[in-house]
C-alpha positions as CSV (number, residue, x, y, z in Angstrom):
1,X,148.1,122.0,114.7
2,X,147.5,125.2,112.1
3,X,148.1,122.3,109.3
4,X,145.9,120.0,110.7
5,X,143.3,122.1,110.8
6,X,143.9,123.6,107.6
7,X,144.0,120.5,106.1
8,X,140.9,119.0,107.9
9,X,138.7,121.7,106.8
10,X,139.5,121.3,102.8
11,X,139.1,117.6,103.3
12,X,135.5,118.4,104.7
13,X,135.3,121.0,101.6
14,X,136.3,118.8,98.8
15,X,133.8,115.5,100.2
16,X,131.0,118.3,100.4
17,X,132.0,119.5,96.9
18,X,132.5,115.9,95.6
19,X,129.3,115.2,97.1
20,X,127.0,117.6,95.8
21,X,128.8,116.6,92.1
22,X,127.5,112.7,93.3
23,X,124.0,114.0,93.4
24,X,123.9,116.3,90.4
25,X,125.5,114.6,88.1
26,X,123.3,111.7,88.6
27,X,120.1,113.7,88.6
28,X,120.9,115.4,85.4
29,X,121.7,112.5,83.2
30,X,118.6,111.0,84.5
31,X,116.4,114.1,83.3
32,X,118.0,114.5,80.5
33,X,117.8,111.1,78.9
34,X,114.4,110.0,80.5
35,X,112.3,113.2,80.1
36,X,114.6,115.1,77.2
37,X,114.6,118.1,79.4
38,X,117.6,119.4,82.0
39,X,118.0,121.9,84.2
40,X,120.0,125.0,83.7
41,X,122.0,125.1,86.4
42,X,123.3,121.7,86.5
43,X,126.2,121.7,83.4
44,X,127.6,125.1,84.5
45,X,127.4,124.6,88.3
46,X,129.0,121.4,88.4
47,X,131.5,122.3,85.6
48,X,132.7,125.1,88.3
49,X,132.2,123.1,90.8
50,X,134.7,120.8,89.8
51,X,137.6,123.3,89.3
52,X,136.9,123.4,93.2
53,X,137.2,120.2,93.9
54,X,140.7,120.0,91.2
55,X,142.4,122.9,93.4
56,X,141.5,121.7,96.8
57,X,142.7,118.2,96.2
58,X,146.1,119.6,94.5
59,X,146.8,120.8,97.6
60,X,146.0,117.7,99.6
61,X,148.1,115.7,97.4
62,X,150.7,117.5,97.5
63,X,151.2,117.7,101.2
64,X,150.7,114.0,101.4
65,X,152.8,113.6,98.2
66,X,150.2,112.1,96.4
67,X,151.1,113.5,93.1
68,X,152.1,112.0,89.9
69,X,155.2,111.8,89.2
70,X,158.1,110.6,86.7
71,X,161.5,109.6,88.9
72,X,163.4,108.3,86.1
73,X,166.0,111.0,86.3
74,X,166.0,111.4,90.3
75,X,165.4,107.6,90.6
76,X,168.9,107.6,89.4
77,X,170.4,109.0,92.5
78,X,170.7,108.3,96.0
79,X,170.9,109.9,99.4
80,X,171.7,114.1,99.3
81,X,171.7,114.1,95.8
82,X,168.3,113.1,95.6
83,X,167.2,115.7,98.2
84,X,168.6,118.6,96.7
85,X,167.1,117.4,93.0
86,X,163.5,116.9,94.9
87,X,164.3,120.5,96.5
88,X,165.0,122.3,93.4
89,X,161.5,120.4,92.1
90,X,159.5,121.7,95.2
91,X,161.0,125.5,94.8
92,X,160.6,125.5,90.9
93,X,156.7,124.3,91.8
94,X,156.1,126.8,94.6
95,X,157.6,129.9,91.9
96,X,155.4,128.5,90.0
97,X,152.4,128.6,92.5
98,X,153.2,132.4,93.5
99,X,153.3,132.9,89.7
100,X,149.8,131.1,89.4
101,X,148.1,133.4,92.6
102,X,149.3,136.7,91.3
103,X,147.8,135.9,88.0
104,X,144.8,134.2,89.8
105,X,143.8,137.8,91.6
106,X,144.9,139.9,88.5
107,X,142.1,137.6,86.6
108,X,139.7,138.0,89.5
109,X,139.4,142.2,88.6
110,X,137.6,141.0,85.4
111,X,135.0,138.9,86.6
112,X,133.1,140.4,89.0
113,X,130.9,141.8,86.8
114,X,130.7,138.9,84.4
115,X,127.2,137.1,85.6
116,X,126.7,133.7,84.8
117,X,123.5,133.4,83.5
118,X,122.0,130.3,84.9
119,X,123.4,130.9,87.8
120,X,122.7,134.3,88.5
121,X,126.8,134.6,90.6
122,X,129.5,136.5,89.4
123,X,131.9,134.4,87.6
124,X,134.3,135.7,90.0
125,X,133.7,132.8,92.8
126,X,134.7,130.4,90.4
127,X,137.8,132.1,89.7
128,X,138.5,132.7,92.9
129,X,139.4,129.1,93.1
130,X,142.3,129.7,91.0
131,X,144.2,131.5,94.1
132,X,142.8,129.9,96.8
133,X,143.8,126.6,95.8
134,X,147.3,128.1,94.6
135,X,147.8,129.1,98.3
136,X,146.4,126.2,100.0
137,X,149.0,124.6,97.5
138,X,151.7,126.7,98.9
139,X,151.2,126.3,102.4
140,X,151.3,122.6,101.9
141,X,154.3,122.8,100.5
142,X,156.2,124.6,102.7
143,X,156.7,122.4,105.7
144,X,157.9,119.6,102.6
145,X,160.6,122.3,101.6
146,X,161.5,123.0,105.1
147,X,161.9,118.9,105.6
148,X,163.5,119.0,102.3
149,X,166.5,121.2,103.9
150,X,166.7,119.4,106.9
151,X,167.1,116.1,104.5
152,X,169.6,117.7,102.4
153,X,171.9,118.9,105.8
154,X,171.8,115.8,107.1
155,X,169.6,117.1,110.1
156,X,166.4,114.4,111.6
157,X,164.0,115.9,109.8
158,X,160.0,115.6,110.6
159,X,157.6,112.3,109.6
160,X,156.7,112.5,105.7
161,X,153.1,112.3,107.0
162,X,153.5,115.9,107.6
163,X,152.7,116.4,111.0
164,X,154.4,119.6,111.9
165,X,157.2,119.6,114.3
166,X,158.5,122.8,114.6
167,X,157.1,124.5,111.7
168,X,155.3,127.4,112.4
């Protein structure tokens, strides 16, 4: 249910993001090569913008495994072997992701008092993007771990959809 949710409510996020990016985007290459003139806001809002939109998808894709990926090497196996190689992969990306939060907050003491001009709003809830998504990223991640061990015991694990069975 908690994932569901979770998950739901950055969907909603990213289509309003991806939205407003429609409309913008749109408007400001109209303006600017029609009339020669643009507005200020436009470049730099949707250019942060879009780092939302980047980290809130991540972590959709990754929960429904959406990712890109190169199998060549774990192509090459079958059955546990191919578990325990995907579950290495997952714990390598989610050190990874703990790496890229702690840095994401240490980064975020910086910028609140760096205003972006056009915008008049700290740079800091553009940044803030950087953890957020990092721990959406994580969370998604951990019920595919947890299936991952189940997989790699030879336990039923739960549908690759994700729906959560047993997991917090």
């Amino acid at each position: 249910m908690f994932f569901r949710i979770l998950n739901q409510t950055i969907r909603v996020v990213t289509i309003l993001f991806l939205s407003t990016l429609t409309v913008m985007v749109p408007i400001e290459v109209f303006l600017r090569y029609l009339f020669g003139k643009s507005l200020y806001v436009t470049e730099e809002f949707t250019r942060y913008l879009m780092v939302w939109v980047v980290f809130l998808a991540s972590s959709l894709a990754l929960r429904e495994d959406s990712h890109i990926s190169i199998g060549i090497l774990v192509n090459r196996f079958k059955g546990r072997t191919r578990s325990y190689l995907n579950l290495i992969a997952q714990v390598l990306l989610i050190i990874f992701l703990i790496f890229l939060t702690v840095e994401g907050i240490i980064a975020l003491r910086f910028q609140t008092d760096q205003i972006i001009p056009s915008l008049g709003l700290p740079i800091f809830w553009f940044y803030l993007a950087i953890p957020v998504g990092s721990v959406l990223m994580i969370l998604n991640l951990l019920p595919r771990i947890w299936e991952g061990l189940k997989g790699a015991s030879g336990k039923q694990s739960f549908s690759a959809t994700g729906e959560e069975k047993g997991f917090l």
